[in-house]
MDTraj code that builds the backbone (N, CA, C; nanometers):
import mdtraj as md
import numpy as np

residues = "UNK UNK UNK UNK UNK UNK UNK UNK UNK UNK UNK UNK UNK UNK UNK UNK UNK UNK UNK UNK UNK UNK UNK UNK UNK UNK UNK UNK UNK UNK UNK UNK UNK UNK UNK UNK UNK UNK UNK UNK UNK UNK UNK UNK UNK UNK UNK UNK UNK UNK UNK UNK UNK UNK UNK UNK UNK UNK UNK UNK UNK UNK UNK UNK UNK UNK UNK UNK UNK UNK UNK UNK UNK UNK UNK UNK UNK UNK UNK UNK UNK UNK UNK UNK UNK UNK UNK UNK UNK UNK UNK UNK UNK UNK UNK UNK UNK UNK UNK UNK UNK UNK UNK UNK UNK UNK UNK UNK UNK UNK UNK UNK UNK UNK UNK UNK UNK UNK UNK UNK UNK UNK UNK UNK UNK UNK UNK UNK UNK UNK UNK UNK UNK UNK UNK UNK UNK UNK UNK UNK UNK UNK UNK UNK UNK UNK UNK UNK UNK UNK UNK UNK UNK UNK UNK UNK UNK UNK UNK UNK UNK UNK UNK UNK UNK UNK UNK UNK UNK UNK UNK UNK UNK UNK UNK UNK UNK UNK UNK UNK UNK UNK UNK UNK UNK UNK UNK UNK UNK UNK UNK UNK UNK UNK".split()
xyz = np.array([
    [0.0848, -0.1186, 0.0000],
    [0.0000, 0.0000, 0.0000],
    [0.0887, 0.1240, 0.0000],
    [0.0846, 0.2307, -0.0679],
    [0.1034, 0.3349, -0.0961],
    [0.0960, 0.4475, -0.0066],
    [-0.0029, 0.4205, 0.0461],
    [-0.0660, 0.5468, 0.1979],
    [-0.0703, 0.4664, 0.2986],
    [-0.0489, 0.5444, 0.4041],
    [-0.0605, 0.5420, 0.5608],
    [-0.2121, 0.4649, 0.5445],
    [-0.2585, 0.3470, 0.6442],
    [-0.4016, 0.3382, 0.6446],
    [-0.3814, 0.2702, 0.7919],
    [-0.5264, 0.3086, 0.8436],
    [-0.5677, 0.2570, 0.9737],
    [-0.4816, 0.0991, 0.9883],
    [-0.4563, 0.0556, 1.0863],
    [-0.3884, -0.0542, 1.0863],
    [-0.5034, -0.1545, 1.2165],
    [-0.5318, -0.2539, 1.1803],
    [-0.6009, -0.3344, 1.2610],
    [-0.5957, -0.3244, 1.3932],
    [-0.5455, -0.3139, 1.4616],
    [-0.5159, -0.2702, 1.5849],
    [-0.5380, -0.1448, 1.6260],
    [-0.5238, -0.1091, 1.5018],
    [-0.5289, 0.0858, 1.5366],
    [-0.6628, 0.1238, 1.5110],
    [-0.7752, 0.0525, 1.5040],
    [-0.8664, 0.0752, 1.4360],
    [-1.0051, 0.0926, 1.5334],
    [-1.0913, 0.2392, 1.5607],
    [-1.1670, 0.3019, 1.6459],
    [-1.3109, 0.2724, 1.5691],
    [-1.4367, 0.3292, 1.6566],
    [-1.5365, 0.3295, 1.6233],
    [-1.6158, 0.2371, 1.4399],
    [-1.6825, 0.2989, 1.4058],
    [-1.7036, 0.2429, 1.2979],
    [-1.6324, 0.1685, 1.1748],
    [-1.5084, 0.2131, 1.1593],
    [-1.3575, 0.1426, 1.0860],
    [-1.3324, -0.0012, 1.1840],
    [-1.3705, 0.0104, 1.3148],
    [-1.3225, -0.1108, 1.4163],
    [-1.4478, -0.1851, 1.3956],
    [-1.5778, -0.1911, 1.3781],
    [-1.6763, -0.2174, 1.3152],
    [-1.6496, -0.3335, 1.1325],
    [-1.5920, -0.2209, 1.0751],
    [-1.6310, -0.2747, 0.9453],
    [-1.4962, -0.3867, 0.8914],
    [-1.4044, -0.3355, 0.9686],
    [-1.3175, -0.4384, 1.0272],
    [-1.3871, -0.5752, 1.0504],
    [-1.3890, -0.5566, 1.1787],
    [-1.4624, -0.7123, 1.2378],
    [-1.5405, -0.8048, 1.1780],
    [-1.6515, -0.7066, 1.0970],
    [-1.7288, -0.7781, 1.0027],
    [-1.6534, -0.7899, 0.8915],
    [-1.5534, -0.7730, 0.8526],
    [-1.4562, -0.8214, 0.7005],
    [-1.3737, -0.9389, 0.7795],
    [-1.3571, -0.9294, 0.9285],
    [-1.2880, -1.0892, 0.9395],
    [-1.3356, -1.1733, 0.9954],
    [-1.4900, -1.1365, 1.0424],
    [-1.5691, -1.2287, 1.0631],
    [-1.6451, -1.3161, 0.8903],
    [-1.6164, -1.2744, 0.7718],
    [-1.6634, -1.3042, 0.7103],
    [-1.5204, -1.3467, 0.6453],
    [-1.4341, -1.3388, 0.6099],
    [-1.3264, -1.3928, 0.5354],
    [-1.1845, -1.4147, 0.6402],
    [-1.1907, -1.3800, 0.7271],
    [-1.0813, -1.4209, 0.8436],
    [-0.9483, -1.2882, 0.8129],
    [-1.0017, -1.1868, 0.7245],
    [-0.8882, -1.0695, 0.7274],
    [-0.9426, -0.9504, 0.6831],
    [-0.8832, -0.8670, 0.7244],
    [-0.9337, -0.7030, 0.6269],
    [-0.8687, -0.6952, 0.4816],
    [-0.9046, -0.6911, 0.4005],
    [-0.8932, -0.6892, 0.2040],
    [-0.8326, -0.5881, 0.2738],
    [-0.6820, -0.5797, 0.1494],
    [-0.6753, -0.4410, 0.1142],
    [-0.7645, -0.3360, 0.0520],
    [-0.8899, -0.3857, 0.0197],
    [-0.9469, -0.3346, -0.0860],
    [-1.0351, -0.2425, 0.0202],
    [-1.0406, -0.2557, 0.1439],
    [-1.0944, -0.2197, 0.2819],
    [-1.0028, -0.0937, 0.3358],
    [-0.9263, -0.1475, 0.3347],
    [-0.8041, -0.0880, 0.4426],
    [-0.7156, 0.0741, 0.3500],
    [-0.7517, 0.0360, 0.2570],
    [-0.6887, 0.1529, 0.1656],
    [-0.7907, 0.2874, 0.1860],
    [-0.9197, 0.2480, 0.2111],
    [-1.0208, 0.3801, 0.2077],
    [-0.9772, 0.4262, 0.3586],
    [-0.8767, 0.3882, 0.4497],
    [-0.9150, 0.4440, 0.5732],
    [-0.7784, 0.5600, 0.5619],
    [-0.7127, 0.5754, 0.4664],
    [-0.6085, 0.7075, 0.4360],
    [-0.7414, 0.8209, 0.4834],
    [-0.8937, 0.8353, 0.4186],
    [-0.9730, 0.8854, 0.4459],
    [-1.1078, 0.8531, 0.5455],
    [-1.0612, 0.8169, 0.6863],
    [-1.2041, 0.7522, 0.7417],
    [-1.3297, 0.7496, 0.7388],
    [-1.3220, 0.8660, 0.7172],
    [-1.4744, 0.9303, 0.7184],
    [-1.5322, 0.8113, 0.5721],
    [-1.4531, 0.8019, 0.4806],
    [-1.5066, 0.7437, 0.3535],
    [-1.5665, 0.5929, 0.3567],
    [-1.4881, 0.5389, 0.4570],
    [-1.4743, 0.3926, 0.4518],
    [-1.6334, 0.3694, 0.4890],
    [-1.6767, 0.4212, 0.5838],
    [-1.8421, 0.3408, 0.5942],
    [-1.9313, 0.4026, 0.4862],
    [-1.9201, 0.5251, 0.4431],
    [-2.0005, 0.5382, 0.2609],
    [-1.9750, 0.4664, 0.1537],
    [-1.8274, 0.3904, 0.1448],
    [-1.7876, 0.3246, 0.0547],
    [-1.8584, 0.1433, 0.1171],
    [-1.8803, 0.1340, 0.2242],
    [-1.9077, 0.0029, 0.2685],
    [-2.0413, -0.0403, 0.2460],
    [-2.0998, 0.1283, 0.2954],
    [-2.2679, 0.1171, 0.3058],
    [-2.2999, 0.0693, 0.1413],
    [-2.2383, 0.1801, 0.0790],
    [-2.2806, 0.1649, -0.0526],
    [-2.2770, 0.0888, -0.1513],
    [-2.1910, -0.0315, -0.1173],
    [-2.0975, -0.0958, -0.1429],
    [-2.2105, -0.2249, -0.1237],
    [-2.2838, -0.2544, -0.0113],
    [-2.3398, -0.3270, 0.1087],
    [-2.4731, -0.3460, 0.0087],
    [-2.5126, -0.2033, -0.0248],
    [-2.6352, -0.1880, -0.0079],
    [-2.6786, -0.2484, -0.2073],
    [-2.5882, -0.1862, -0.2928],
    [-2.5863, -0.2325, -0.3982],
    [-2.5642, -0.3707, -0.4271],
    [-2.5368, -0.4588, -0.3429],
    [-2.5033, -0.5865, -0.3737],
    [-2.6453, -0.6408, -0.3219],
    [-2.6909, -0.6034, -0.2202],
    [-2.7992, -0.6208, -0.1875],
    [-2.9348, -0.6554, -0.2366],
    [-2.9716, -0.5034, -0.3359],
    [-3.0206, -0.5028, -0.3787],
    [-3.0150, -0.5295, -0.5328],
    [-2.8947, -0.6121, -0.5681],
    [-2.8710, -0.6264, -0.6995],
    [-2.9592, -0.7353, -0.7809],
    [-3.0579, -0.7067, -0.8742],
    [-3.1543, -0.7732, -0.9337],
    [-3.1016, -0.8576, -1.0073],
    [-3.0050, -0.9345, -1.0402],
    [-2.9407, -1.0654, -1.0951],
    [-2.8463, -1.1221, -0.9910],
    [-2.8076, -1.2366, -1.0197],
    [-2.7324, -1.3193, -0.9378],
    [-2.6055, -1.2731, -0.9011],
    [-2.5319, -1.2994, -0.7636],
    [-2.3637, -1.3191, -0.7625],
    [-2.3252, -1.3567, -0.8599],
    [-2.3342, -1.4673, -0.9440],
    [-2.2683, -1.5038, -1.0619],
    [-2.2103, -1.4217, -1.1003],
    [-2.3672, -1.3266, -1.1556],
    [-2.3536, -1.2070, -1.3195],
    [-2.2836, -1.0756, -1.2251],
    [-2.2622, -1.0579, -1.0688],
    [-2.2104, -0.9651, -0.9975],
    [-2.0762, -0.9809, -1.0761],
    [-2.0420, -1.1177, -1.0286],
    [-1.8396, -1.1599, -1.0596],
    [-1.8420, -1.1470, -1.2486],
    [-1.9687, -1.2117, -1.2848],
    [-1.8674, -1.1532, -1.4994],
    [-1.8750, -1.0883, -1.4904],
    [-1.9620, -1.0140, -1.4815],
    [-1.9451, -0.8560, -1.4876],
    [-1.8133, -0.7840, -1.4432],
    [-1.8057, -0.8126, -1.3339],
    [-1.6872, -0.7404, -1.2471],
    [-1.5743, -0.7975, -1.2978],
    [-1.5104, -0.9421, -1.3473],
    [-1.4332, -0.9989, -1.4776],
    [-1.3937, -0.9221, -1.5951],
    [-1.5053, -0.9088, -1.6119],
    [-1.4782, -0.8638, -1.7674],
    [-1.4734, -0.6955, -1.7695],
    [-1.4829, -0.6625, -1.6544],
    [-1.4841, -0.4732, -1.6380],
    [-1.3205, -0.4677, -1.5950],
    [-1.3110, -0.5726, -1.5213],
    [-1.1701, -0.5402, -1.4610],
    [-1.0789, -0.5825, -1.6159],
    [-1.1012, -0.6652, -1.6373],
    [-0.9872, -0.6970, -1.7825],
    [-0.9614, -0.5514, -1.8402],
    [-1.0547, -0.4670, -1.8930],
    [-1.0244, -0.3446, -1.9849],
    [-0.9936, -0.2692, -1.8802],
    [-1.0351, -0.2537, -1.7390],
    [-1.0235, -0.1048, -1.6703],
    [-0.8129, -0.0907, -1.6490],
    [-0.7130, -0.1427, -1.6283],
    [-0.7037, -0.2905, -1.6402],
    [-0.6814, -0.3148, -1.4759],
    [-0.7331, -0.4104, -1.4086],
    [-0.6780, -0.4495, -1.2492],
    [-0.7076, -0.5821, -1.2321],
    [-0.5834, -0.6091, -1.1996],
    [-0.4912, -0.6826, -1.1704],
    [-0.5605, -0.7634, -1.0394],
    [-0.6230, -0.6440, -0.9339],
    [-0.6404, -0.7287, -0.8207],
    [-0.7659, -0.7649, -0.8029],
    [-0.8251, -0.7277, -0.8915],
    [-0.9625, -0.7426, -0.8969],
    [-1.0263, -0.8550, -1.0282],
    [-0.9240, -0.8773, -1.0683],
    [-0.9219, -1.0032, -1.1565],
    [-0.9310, -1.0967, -1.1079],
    [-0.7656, -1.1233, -0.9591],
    [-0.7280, -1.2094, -0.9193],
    [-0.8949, -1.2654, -0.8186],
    [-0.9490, -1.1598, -0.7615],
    [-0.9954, -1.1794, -0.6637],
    [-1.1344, -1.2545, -0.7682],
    [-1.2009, -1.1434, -0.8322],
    [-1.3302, -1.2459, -0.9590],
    [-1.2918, -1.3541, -0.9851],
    [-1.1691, -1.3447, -1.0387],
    [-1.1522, -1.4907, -1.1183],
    [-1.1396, -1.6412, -1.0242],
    [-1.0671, -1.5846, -0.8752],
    [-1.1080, -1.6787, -0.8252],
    [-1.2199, -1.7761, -0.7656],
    [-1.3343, -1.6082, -0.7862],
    [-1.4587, -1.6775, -0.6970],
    [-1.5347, -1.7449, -0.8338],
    [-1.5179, -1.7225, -0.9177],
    [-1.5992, -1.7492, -1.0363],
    [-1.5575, -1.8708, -1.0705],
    [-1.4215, -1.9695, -0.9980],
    [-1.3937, -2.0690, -1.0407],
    [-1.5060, -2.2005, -1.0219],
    [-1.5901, -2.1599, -0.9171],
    [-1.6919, -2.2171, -0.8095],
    [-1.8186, -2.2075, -0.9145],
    [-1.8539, -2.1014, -0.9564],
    [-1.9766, -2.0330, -1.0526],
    [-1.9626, -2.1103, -1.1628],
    [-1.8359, -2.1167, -1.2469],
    [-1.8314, -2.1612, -1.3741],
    [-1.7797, -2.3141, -1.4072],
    [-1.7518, -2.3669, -1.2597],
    [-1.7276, -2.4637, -1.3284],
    [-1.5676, -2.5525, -1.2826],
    [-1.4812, -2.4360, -1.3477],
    [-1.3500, -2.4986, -1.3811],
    [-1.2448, -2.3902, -1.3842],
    [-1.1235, -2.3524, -1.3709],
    [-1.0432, -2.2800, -1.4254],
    [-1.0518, -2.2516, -1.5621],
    [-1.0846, -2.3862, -1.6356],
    [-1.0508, -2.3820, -1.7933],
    [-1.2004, -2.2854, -1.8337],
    [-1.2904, -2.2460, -1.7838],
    [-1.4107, -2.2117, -1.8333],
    [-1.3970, -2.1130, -1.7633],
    [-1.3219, -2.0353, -1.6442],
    [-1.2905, -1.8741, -1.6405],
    [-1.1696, -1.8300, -1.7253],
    [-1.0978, -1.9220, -1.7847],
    [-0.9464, -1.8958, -1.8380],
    [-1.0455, -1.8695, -1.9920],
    [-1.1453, -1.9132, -2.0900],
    [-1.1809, -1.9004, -2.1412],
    [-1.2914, -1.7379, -2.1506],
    [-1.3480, -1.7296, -2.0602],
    [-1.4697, -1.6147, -2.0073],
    [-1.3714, -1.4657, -2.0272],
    [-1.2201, -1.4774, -1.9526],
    [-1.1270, -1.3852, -1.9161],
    [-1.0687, -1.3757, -2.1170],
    [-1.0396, -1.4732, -2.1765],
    [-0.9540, -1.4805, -2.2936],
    [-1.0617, -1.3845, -2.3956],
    [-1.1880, -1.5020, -2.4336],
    [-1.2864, -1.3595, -2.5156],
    [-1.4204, -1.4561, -2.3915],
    [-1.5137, -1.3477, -2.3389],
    [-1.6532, -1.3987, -2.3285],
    [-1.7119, -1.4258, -2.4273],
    [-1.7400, -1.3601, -2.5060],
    [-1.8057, -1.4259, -2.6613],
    [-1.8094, -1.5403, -2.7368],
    [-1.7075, -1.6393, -2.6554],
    [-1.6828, -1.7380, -2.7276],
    [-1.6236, -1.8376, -2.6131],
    [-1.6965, -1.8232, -2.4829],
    [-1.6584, -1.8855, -2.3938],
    [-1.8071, -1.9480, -2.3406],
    [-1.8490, -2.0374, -2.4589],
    [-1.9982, -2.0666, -2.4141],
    [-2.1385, -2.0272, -2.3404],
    [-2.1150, -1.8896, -2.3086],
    [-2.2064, -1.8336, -2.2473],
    [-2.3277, -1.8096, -2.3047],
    [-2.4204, -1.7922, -2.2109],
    [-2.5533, -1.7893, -2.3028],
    [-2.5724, -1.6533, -2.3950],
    [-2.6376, -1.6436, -2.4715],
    [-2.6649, -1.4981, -2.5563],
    [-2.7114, -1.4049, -2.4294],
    [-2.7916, -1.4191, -2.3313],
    [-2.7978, -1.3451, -2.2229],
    [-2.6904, -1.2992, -2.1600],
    [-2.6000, -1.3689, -2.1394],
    [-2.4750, -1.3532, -2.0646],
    [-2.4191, -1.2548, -2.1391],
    [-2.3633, -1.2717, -2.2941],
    [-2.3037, -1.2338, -2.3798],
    [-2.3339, -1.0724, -2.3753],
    [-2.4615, -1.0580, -2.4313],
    [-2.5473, -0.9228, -2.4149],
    [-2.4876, -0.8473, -2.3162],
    [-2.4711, -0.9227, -2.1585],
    [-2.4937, -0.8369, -2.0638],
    [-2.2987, -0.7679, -2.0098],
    [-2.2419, -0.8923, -2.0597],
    [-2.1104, -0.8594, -2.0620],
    [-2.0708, -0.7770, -2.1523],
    [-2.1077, -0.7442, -2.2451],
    [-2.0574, -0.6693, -2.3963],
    [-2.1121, -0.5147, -2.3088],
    [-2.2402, -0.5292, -2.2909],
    [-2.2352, -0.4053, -2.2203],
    [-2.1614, -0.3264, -2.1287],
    [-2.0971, -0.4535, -2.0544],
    [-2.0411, -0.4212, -1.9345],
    [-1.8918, -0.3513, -1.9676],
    [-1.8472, -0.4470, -2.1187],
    [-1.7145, -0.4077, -2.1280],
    [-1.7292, -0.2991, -2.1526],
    [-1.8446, -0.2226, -2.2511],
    [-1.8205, -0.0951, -2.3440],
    [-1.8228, 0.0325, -2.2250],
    [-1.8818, -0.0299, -2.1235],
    [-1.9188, 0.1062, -1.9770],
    [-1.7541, 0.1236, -1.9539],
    [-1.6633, -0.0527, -1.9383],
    [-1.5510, -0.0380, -1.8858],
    [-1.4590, 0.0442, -1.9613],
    [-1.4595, 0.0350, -2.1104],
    [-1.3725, 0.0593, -2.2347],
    [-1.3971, 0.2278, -2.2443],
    [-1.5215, 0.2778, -2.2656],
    [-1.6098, 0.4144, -2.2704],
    [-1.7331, 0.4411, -2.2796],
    [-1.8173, 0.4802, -2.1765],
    [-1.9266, 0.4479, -2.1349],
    [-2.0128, 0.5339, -2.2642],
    [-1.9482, 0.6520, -2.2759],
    [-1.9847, 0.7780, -2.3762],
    [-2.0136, 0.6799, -2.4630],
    [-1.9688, 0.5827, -2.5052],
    [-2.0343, 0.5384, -2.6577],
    [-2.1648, 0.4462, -2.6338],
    [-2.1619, 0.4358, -2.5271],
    [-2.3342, 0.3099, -2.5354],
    [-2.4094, 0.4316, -2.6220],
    [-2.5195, 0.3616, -2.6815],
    [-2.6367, 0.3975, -2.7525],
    [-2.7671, 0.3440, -2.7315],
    [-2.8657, 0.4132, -2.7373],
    [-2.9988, 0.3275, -2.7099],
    [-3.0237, 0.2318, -2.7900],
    [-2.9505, 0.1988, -2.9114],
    [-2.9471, 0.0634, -2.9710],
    [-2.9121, -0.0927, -2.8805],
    [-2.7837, 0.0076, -2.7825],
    [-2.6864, -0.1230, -2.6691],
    [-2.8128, -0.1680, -2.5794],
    [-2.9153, -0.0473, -2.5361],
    [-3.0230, -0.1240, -2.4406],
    [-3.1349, -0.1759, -2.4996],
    [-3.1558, -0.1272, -2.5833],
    [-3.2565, -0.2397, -2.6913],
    [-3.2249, -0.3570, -2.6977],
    [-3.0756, -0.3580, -2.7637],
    [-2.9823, -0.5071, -2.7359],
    [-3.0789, -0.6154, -2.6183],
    [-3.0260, -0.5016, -2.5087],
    [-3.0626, -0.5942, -2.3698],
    [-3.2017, -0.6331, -2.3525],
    [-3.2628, -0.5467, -2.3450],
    [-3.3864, -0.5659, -2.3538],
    [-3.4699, -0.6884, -2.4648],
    [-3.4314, -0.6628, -2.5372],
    [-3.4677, -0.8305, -2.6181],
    [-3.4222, -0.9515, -2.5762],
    [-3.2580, -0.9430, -2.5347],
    [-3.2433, -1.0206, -2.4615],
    [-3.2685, -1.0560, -2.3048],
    [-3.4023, -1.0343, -2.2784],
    [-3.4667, -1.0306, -2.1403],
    [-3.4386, -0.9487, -2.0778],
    [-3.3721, -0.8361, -2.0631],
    [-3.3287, -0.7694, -1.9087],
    [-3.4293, -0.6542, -1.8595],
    [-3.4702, -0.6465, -1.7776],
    [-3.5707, -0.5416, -1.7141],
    [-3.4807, -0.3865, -1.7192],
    [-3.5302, -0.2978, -1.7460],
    [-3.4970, -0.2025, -1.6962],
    [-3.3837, -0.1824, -1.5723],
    [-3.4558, -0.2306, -1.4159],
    [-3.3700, -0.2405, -1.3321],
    [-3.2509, -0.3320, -1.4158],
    [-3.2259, -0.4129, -1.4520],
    [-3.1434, -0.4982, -1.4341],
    [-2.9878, -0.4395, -1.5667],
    [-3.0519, -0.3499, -1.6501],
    [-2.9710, -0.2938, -1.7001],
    [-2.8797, -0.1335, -1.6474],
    [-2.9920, -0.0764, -1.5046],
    [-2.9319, -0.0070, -1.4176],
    [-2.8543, -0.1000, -1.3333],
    [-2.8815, -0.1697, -1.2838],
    [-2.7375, -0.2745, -1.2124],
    [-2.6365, -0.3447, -1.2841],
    [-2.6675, -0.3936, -1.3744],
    [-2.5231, -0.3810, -1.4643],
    [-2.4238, -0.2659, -1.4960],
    [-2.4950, -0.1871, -1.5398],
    [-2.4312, -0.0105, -1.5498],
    [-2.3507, 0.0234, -1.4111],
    [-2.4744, 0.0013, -1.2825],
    [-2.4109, 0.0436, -1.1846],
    [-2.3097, -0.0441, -1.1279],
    [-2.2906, -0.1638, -1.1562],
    [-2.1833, -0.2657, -1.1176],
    [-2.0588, -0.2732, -1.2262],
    [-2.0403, -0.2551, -1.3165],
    [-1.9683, -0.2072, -1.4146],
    [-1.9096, -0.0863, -1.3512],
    [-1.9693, 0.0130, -1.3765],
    [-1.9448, 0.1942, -1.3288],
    [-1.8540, 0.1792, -1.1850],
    [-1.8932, 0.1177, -1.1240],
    [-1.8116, 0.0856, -0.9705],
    [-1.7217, 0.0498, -0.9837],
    [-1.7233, -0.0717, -1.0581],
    [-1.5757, -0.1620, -1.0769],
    [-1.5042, -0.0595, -1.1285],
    [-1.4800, -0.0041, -1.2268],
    [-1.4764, 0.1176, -1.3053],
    [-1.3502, 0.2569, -1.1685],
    [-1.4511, 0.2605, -1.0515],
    [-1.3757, 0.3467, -0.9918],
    [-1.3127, 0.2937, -0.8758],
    [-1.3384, 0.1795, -0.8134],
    [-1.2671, 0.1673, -0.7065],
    [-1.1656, 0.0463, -0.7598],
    [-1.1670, 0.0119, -0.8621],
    [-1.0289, -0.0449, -0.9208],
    [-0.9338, 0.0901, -0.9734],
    [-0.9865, 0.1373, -1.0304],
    [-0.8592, 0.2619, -1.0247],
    [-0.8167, 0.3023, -0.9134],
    [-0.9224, 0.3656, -0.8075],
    [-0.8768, 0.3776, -0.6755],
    [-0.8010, 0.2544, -0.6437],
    [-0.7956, 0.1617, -0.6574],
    [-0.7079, 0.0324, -0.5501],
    [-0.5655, 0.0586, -0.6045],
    [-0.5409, 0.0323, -0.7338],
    [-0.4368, 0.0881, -0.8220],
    [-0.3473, 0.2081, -0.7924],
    [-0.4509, 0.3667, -0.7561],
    [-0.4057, 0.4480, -0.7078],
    [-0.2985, 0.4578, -0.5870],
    [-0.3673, 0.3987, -0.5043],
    [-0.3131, 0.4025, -0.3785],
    [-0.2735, 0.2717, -0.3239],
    [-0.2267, 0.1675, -0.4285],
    [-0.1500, 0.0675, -0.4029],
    [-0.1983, -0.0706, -0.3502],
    [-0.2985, -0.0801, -0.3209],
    [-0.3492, -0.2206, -0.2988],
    [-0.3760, -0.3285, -0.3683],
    [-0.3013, -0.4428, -0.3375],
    [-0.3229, -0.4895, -0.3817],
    [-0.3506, -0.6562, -0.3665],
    [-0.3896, -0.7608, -0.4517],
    [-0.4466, -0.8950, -0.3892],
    [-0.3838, -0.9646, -0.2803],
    [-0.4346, -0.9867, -0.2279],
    [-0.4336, -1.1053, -0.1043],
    [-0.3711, -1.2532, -0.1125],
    [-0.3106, -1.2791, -0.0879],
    [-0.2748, -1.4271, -0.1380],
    [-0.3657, -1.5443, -0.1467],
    [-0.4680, -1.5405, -0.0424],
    [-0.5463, -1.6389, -0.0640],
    [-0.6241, -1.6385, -0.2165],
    [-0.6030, -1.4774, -0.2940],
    [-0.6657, -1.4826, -0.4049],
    [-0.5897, -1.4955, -0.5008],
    [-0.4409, -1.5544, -0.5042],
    [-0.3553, -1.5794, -0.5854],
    [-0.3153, -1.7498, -0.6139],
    [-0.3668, -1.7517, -0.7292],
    [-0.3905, -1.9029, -0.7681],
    [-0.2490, -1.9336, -0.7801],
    [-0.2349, -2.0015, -0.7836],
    [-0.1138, -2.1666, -0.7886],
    [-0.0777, -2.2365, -0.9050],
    [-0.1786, -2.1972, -1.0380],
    [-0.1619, -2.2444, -1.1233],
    [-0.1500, -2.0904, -1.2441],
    [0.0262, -2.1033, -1.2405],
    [0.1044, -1.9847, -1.2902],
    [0.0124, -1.9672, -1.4091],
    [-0.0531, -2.0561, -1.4954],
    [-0.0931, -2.0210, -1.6622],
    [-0.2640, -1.9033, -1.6008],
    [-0.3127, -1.9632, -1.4795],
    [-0.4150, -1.8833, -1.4270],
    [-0.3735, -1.7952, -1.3728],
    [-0.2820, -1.7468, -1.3277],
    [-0.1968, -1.6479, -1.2432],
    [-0.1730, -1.5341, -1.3401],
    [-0.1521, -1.5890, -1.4375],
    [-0.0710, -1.4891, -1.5947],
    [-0.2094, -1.4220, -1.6166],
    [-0.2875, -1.4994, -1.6648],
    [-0.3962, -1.4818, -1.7511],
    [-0.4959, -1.3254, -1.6703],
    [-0.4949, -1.3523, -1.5472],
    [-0.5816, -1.2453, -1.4630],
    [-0.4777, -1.1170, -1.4207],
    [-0.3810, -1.1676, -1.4645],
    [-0.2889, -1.0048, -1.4448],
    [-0.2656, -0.9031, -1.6004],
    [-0.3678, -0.8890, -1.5717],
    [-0.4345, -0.7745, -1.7118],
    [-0.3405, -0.6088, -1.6771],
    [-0.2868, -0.5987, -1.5394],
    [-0.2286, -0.4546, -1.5251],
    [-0.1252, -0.4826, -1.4408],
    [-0.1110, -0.3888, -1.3451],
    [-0.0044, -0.4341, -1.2639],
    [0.0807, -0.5868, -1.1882],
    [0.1545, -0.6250, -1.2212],
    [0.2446, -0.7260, -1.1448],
    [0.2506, -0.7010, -1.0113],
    [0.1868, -0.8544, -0.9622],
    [0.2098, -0.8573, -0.8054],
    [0.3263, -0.9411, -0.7359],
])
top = md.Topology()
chain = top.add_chain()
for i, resn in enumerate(residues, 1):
    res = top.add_residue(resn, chain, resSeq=i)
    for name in ("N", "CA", "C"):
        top.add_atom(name, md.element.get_by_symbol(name[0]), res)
traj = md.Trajectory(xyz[None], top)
């Protein structure tokens, strides 16, 4: 990490909070946590909001992680690859069927739904300025509700800034999210070397 950040021990009121609940749920604080506390005040708007969008997100965890896959490939991060690509190993299957999803989605057996919803996702990641109301027509034929093309946008758009932020200020993956199998290791380091 790059900046000074709250250090586990050092960690008061609501930060000592969002703490506890990051190692009551994975047994550590993410860097991806610990980097917003350069600014404290930020860390529980970034958590709430963070909390509350997953929450209420009208498609599955699955389509949370392609999405967030295939946003991180173009945005480009590195740690946010490592971390999707690992949970998606569970979702999809196999290594060989995220090593495929990560190489092109388009041609990594996914359904035309899937396809649709990732293509969107990349063009928000690549330049959002160019979607057209043609891209949500797209979706929309291919089933997606209204909401569900604001939560793609808005899960895309996120990935979008707090992977640059992680980048910014130096954080980066966790080891437990660093696979073992170097050809999967290569493949999800789209930006920085860890």
């Amino acid at each position: 990490m790059f900046l000074k950040t709250i250090a586990e021990d050092e960690a008061k009121g609501r930060v000592a909070e969002i703490y506890d609940k990051a190692r009551a749920q994975l047994g550590f604080v993410m860097e991806a946590t610990q980097c917003f506390t350069a600014r404290p005040d930020l860390l529980p708007i970034y958590t709430d909001f963070n909390d509350q969008m997953r929450a209420g997100f009208s498609l599955g965890m699955r389509e949370w992680r392609l999405i967030t896959l295939v946003a991180a490939k173009q945005i480009p991060s590195t740690y946010c690859s490592h971390v999707y690509g690992k949970q998606l190993i569970a979702d999809l299957g196999s290594k060989e069927a995220v090593l495929a999803l990560q190489q092109d989605f388009r041609n990594a057996g996914l359904t035309e739904r899937d396809v649709a919803m990732l293509a969107y996702a990349e063009q928000i990641a690549i330049d959002a300025s160019q979607v057209r109301q043609a891209d949500i027509d797209r979706l929309r034929t291919t089933g997606f509700s209204d909401q569900q093309i604001c939560d793609i946008a808005l899960c895309a758009s996120f990935r979008c800034f707090v992977s640059r932020f992680f980048d910014a200020v130096g954080a980066g993956p966790e080891a437990i999210f660093i696979d073992s199998d170097e050809a999967f290791r290569a493949a999800m380091t789209v930006g920085r070397s860890y």
